[in-house]
C-alpha positions, 0 to 999 in steps of 0.5 A: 251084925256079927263076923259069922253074918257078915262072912256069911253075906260077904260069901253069897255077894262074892259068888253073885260076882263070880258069873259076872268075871267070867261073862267078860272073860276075866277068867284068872281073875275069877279063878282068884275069886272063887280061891278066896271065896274057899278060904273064906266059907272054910274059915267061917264053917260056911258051906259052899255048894260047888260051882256049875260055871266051867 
């Protein structure tokens, strides 16, 4: 598998989480979560669809 797959799946298994952290309150964490899933899909030229959670 090459980096831009593996980038790719890592992006979509991290925003699967997302929903998770905010479901037990963990907000702050979840605000970390969704910066570094941001650094990532901009590194990689991955699109992000924008979130729906608030």
């Amino acid at each position: 598998m090459n980096k831009d797959a593996i980038a790719k799946s890592l992006a979509a298994d991290l925003e699967a989480r997302l929903g998770q952290l905010e479901a037990i309150g963990a907000l702050l964490a979840a605000a970390h979560l969704d910066a570094a899933i941001d650094a990532l899909c901009r590194e990689f030229g991955i699109p992000r669809n924008a979130s729906d959670t608030d």
